[in-house]
C-alpha positions as CSV (number, residue, x, y, z in Angstrom):
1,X,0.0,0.0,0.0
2,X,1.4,3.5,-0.9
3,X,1.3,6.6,1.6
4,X,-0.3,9.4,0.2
5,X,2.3,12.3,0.4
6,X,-0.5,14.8,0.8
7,X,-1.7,13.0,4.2
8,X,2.2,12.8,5.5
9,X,2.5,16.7,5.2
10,X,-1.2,17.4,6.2
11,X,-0.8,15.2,9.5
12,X,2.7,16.6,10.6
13,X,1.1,20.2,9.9
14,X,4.1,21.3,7.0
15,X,3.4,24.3,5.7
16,X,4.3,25.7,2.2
17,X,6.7,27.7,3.8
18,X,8.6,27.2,7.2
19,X,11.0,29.2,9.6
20,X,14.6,27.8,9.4
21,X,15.9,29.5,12.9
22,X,14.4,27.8,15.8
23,X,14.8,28.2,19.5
24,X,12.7,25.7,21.2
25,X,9.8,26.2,19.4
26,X,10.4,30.1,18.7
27,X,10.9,31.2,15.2
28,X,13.4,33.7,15.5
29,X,12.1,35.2,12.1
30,X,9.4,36.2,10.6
31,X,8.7,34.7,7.1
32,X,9.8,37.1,3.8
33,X,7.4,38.1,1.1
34,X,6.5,34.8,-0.7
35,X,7.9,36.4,-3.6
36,X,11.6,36.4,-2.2
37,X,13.1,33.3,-2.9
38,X,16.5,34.0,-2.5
39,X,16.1,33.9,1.2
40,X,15.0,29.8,1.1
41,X,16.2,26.2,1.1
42,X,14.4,24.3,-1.1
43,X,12.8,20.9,0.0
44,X,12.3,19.0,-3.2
45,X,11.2,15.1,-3.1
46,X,13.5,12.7,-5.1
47,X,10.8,10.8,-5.2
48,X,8.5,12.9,-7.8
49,X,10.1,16.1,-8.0
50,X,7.7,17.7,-5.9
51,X,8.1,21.0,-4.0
52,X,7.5,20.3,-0.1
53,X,8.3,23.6,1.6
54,X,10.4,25.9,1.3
55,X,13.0,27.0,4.4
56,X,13.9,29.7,5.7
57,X,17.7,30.3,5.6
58,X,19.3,31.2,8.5
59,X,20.9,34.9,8.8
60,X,23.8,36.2,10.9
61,X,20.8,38.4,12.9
62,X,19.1,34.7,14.1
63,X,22.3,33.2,14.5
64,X,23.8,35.5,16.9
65,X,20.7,35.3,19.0
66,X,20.3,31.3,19.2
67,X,23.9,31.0,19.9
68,X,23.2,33.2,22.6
69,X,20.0,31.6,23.8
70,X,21.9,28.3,23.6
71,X,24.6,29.6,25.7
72,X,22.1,30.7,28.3
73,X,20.3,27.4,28.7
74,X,23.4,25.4,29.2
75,X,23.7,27.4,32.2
76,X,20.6,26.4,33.7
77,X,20.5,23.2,31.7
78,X,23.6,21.7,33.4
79,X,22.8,22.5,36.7
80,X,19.5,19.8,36.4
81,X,20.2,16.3,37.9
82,X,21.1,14.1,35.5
83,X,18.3,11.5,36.0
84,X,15.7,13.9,35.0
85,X,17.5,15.4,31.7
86,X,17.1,11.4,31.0
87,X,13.2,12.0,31.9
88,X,12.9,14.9,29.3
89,X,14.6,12.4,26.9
90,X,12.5,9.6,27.6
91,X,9.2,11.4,27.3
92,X,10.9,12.7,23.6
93,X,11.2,9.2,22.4
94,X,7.6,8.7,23.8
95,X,6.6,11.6,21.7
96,X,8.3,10.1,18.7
97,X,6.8,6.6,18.9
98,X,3.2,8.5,18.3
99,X,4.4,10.0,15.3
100,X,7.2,6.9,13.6
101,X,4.6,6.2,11.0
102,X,4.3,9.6,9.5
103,X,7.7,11.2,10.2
104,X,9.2,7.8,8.8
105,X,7.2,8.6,6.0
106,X,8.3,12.0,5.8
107,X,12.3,10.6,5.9
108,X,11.2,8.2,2.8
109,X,9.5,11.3,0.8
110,X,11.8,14.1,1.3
111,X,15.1,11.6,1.7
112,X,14.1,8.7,-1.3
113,X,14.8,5.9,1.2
114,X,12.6,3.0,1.3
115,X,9.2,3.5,3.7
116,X,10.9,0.6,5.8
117,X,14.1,2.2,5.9
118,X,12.4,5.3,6.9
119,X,10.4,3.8,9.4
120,X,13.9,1.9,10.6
121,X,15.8,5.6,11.1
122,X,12.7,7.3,13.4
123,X,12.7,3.7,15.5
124,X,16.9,4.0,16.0
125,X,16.0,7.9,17.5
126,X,13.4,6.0,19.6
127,X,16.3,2.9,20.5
128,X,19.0,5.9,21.4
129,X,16.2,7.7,23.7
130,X,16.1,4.9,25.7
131,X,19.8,3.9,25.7
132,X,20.3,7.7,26.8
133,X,17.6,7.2,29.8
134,X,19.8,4.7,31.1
135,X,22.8,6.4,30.6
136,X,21.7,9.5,32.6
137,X,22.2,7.5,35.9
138,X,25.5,5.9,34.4
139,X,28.0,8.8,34.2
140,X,30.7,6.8,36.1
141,X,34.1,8.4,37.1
142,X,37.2,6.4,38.4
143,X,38.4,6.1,42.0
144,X,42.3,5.8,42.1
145,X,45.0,4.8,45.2
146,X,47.1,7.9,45.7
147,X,50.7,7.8,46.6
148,X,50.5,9.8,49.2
149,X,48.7,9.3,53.0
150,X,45.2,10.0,53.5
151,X,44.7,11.3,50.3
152,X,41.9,10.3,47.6
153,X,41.7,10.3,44.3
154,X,39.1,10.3,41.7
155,X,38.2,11.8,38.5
156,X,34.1,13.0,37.5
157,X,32.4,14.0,34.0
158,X,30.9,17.7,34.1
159,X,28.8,19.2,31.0
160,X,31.0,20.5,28.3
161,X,28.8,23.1,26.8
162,X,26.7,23.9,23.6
163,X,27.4,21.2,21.2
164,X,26.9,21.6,17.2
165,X,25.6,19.3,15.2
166,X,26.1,18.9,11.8
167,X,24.2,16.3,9.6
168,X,24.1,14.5,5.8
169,X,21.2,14.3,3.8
170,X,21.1,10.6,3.7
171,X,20.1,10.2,7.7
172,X,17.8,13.3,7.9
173,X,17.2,13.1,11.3
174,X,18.4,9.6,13.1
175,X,22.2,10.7,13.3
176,X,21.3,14.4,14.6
177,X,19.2,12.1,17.6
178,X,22.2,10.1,18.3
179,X,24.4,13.0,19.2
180,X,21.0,15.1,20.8
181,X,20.0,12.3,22.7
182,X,23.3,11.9,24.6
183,X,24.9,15.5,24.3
184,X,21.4,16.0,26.2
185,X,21.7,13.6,29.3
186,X,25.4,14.7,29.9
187,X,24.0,17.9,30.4
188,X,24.8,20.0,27.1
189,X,22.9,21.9,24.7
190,X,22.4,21.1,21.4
191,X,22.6,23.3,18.1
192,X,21.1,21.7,14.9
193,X,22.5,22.5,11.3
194,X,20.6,19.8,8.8
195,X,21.5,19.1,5.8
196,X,20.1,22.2,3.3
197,X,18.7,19.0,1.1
198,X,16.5,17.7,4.3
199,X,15.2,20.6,6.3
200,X,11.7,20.0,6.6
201,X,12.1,16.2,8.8
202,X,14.4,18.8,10.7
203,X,11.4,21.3,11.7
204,X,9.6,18.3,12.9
205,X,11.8,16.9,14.9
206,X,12.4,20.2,16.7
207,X,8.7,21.2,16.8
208,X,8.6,17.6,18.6
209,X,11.2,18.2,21.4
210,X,10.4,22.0,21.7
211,X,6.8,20.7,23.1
212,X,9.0,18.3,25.7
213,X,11.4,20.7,27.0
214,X,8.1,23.4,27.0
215,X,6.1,21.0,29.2
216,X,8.7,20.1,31.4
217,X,9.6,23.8,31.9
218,X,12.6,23.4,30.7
219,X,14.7,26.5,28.9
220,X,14.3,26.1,24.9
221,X,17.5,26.8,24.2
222,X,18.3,23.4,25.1
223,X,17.3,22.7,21.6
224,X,18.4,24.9,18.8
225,X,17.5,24.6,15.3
226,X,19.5,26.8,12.4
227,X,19.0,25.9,8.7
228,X,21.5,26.8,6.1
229,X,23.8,26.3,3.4
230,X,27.7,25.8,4.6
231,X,27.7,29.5,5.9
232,X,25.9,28.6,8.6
233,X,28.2,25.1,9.4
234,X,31.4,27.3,9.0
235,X,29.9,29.5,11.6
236,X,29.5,26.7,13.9
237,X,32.6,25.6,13.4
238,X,34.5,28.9,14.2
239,X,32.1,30.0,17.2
240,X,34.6,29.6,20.5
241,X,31.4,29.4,22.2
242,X,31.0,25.8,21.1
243,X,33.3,23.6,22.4
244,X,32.5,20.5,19.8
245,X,31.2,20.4,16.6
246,X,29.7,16.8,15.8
247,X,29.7,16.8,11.8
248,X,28.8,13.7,9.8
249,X,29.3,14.2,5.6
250,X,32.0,14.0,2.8
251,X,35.3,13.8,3.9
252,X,35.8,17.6,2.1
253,X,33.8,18.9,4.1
254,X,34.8,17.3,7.5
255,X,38.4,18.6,6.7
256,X,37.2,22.1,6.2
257,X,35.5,21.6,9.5
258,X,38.3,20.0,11.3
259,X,41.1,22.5,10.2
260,X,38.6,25.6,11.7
261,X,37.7,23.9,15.0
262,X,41.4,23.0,15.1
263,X,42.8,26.1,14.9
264,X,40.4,27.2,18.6
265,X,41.3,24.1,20.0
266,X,37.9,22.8,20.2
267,X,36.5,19.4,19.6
268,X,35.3,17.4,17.0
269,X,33.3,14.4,16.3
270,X,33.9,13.4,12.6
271,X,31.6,10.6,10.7
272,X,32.9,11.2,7.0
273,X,33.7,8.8,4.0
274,X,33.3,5.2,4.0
275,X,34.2,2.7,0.7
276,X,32.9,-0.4,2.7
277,X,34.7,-4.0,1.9
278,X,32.7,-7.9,2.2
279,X,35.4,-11.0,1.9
280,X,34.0,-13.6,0.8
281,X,35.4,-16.9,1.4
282,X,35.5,-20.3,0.3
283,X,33.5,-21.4,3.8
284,X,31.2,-19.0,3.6
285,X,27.2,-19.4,3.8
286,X,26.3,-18.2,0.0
287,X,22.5,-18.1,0.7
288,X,23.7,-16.3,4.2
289,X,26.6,-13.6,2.4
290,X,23.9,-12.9,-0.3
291,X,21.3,-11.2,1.4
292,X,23.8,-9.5,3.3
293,X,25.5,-8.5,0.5
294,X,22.3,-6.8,-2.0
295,X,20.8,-5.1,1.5
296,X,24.8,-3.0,2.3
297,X,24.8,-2.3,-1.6
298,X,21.3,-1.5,-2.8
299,X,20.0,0.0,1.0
300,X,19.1,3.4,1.1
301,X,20.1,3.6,-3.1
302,X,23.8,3.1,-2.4
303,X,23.7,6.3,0.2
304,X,25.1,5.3,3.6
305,X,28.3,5.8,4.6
306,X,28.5,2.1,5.4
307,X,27.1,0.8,1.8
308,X,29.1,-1.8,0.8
309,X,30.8,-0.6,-2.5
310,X,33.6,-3.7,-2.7
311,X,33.2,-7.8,-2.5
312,X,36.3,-9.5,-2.8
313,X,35.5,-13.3,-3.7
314,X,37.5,-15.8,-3.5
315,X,38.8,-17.0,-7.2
316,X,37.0,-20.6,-6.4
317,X,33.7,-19.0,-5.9
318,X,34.0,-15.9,-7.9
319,X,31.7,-17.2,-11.0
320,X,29.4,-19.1,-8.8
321,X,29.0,-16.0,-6.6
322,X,28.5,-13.5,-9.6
323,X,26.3,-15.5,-10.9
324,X,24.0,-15.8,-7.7
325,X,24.4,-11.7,-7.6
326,X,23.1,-11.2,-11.0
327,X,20.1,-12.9,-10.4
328,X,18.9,-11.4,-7.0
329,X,19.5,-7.9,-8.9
330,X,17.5,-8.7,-11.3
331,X,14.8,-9.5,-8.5
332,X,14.8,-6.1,-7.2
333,X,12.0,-3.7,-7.5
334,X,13.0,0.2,-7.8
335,X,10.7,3.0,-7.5
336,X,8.6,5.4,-5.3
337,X,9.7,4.6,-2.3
338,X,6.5,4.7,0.2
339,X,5.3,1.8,-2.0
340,X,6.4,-1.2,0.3
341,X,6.8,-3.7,-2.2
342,X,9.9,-1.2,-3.5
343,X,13.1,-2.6,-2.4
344,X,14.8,0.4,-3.6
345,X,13.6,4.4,-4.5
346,X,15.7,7.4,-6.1
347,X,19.3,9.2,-5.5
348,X,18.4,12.6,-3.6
349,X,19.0,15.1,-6.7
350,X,19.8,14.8,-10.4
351,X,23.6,15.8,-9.1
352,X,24.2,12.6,-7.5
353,X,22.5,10.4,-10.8
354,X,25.5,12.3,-12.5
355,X,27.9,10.9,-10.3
356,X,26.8,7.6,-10.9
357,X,27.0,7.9,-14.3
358,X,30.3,9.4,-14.5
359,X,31.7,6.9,-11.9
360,X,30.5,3.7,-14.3
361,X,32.3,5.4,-16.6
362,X,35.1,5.5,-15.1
363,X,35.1,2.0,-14.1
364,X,34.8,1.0,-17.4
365,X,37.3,2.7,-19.2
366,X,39.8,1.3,-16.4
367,X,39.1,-2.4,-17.3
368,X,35.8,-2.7,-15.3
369,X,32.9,-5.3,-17.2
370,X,29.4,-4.4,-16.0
371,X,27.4,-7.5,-15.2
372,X,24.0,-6.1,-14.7
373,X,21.6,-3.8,-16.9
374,X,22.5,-0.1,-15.8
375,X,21.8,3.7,-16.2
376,X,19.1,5.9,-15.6
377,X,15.8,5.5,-15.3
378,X,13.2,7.3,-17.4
379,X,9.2,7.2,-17.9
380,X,5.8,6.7,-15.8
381,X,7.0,7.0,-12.4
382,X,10.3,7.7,-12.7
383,X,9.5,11.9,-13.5
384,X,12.3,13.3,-10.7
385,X,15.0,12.0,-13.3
386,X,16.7,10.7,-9.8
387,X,16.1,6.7,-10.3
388,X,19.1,5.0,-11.7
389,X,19.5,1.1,-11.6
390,X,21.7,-0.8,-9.0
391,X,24.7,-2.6,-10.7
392,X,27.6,-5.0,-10.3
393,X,30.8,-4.0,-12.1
394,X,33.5,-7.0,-12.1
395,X,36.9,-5.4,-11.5
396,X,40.3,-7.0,-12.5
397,X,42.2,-5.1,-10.0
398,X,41.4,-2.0,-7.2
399,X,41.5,1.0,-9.8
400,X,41.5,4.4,-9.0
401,X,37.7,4.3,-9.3
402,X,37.3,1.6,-6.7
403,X,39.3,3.5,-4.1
404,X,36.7,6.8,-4.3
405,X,33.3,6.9,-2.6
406,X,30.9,7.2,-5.1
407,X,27.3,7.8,-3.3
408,X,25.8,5.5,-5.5
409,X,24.2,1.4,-5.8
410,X,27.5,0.4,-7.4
411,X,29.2,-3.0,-6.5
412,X,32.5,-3.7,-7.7
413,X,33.9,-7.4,-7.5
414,X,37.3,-8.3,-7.2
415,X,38.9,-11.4,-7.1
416,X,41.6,-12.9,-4.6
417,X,43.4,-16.3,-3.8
418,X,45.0,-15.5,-0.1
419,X,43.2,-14.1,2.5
420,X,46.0,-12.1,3.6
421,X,45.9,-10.9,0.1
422,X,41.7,-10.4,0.3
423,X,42.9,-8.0,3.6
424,X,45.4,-5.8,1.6
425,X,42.3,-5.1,-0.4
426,X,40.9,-4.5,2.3
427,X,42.3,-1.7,3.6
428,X,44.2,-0.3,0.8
429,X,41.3,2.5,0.6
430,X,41.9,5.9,1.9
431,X,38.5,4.8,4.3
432,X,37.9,2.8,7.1
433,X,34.5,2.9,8.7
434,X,32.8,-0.7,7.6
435,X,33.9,-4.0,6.9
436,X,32.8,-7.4,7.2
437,X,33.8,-11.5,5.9
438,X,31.4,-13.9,5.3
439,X,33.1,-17.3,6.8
440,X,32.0,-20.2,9.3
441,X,35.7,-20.8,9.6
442,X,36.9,-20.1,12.7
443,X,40.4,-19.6,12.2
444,X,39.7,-17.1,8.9
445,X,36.7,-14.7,11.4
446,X,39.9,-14.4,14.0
447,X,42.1,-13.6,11.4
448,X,39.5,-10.8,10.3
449,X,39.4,-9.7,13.5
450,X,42.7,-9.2,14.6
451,X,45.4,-6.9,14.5
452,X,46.3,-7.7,11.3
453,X,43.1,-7.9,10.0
454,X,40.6,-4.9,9.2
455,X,41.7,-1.4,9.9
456,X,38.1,-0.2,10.0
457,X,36.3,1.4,13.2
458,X,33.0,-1.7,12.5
459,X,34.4,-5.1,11.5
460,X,31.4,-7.9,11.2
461,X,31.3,-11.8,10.9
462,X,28.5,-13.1,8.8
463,X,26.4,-10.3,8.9
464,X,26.6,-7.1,6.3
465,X,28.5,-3.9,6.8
466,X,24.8,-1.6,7.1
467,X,23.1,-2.0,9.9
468,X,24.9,-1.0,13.2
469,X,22.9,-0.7,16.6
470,X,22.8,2.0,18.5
471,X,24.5,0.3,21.6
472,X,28.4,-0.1,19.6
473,X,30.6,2.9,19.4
474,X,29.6,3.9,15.7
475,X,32.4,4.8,13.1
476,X,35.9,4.8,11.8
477,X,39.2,5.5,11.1
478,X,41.7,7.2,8.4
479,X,39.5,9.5,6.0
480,X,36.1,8.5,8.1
481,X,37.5,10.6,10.7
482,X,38.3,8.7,13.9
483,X,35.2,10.2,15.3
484,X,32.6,7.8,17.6
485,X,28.8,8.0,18.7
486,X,25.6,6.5,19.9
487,X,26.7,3.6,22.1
488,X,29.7,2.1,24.5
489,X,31.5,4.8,26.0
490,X,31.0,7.1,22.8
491,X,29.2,9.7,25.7
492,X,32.8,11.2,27.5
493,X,32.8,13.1,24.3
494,X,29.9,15.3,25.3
495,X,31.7,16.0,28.9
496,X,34.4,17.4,30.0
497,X,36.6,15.0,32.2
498,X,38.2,16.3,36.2
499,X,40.7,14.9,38.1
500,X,40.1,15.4,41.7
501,X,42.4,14.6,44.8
502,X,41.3,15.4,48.5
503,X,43.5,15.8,51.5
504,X,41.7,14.4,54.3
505,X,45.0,14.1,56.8
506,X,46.7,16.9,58.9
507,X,50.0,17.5,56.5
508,X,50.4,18.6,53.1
509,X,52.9,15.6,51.1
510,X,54.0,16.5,48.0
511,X,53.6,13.4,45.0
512,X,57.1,11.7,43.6
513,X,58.4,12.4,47.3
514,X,59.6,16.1,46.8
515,X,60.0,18.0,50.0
516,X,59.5,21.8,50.2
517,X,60.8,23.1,53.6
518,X,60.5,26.3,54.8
């Protein structure tokens, strides 16, 4: 059954045109002349091309003032017991379990996910509310011995500050609720920038959590909304009133972020590229690996950051394998995406169908032999110009092409004869956020697994490399950015850690036995 976009933006109450600058639930501007379009992000469904709202963009005028406002809550907002910033979190995932069906629906429309995967990202901001309830009464510090006599030693987490959060297009709201959720129970603020192609899931979300912090009489700066193009994120970035910047996006863009917040000494969280590896080995499950395999490359069109984008077979089940591949692609249904029997909608914009194009290219004109029917996809349904097919490109050796991230359902094979070699393959990408080996051989998963094994921050046995809960540390290492979230102890991010000693005795030791006489 299809969802009616006209009842998704009737029953979340989306206008034609929204405020972009939110404090709480304030608007912090009022709306332009219809006829000024300069001033507005444009919210336009992959899906069908249609216009949802149109945004207002951020100015320097609202900036200045939520920065402040944010600034001012985290004053009071720290100062709450921890316990109950978990309760005003806990009655937000409450909140969002009475509206999954329609803002999931929303994600699917404005995003082009499937309605499942949709559906999937509003229940993970539900999963990481209640992992953060827990986590309010969890904020454990470390007793130590001291050296010296009746002394004690311990160390405590205190809130760090405002936090900014910076998010991508393909997880329109999920990944801004990971970082909210816990930045939130640790006793900080949080300052939204969404992604200038997803803006209108934004406004809902804040709408949503505006209400909780409202009812609970809580300051509404807690949550801050600012919509934008990259003026506003390179604000964030170089404010010195924000001591971390949480930015997930391309690995371009996380530099330019890194090198700004660098240069103040603040803090960042950085979820950037990933060029996601499967091994596939002769003991593996084929039935198993399969399904794996088509969900990490044809989920969410090819646009996570953990899509799988390389399967290196082994060269005794390479045609066997291919063969299997070829067939459950040609299985797949693609189109509008809040049709449930679509296992697969658009890319977000006509931008990223280029991409695709030029990247298949590319792979054949460096030896590449595509294996499955390909291109874009034209006539009754497919208006937007944004539905490509998904397709499997044998490889006869890691090209240049195979090393870059293309946001895209492309699946490259390779081949390999030593699992040693299979992990040079591995690795020799300038990512390293997702991997994963299909194998029910014990000695090849510890192999995987150790030290000289994957380099990536998520290495799986048997299981795909989409598809990470939210109670792991989430991400990865060289050009993903080293940064963590969600689960584990991802939350000392958010806090500032303080070493404390106390003198309980009569005299005044000095540590390494140093005497000061006088």
């Amino acid at each position: 059954m299809k969802i009616s976009p006209d009842d998704i933006l009737k029953q979340l109450g989306i206008e034609d045109r929204l405020p972009g600058a939110w404090v709480g639930g304030r608007a912090l501007e009022a709306l332009p002349d219809p006829s000024d379009t300069d001033n507005f992000l444009r919210s336009v469904s992959p899906v069908d091309g249609r216009l949802l709202a149109r945004v207002q963009a951020t100015s320097l005028t609202a900036y200045t003032e939520a920065v402040d406002e944010a600034c001012q809550a985290f004053d009071v907002w720290k100062k709450v017991p921890a316990p109950k910033r978990g309760e005003v979190v806990r009655q937000f995932g409450d909140a969002l379990r009475g509206i999954k069906n329609h803002l999931g629906a929303l994600v699917s429309y404005e995003m082009g996910k499937s309605l499942q995967e949709g559906l999937g990202e509003v229940q993970e901001m539900i999963d990481i509310c209640d992992y953060a309830v827990g986590l309010s009464r969890q904020l454990y510090g470390l007793t130590m011995p001291s050296e010296r006599p009746h002394h004690r030693m311990y160390e405590q987490w205190h809130p760090l500050g405002p936090v900014g959060i910076i998010t991508a297009f393909n997880f329109p709201v999920a990944v801004w609720a990971w970082n909210a959720a816990i930045a939130w129970v640790c006793g900080d603020v949080c300052i939204w920038k969404p992604s200038e192609k997803t803006p209108v899931s934004a406004v809902v979300c804040q709408k949503l959590i505006a209400r909780i912090l409202e009812q609970n009489g809580m300051p509404p700066g807690v949550s801050v909304l600012l919509a934008g193009g990259p003026d506003v994120g390179n604000r964030l970035a170089q404010d010195r009133r924000i001591p971390l910047i949480s930015a997930t996006g391309s690995v371009r863009m996380g530099r330019s972020v890194a090198e700004v917040v660098s240069r103040r000494l603040g803090r960042t969280i950085l979820e950037l590229g990933g060029n996601n590896a499967i091994i596939l080995t002769p003991h593996a499950r084929l039935e198993l690996a399969v399904k794996g395999v088509v969900f990490g490359a044809v989920g969410t069109a090819g646009q996570r950051c953990t899509t799988t984008r390389r399967l290196i077979v082994h060269k005794s089940i390479y045609d066997k394998v291919a063969d299997v591949l070829v067939k459950a692609y040609a299985q797949l249904r693609i189109g509008n995406p809040l049709d449930e029997t679509n296992h697969m909608g658009p890319l977000i914009d006509v931008q990223a169908v280029a991409a695709y194009e030029k990247a298949l290219e590319a792979a054949v004109a460096q030896g590449g032999q595509i294996l499955t029917p390909h291109g874009r996809l034209t006539g009754p349904g497919y208006e937007s110009g944004c539905y490509v097919r998904p397709v499997i490109v044998a490889m006869p050796a890691q090209t240049e092409i195979v090393r870059e991230e293309t946001f895209a359902p492309i699946l490259y094979l390779l081949q390999y004869e030593t699992l040693p070699e299979a992990l040079q393959l591995l690795r020799d990408v300038p990512q390293g956020l997702s991997s994963a080996i299909f194998t029910d051989n014990l000695q090849e998963a510890e192999y995987f697994l150790s030290v000289e094994g994957s380099d990536c921050g998520i290495a799986n046995v048997n299981i795909g490399t989409s598809g990470a809960e939210i109670g792991g540390a989430f991400g990865g290492e060289k050009d993903t950015g080293g940064g963590r979230e969600s689960g584990s102890d991802s939350w000392k991010q958010y806090m500032r850690r303080q070493t404390n000693t106390i003198n309980f005795g009569t005299s005044i030791p000095l540590a390494q036995g140093i005497r000061f006489d006088f």
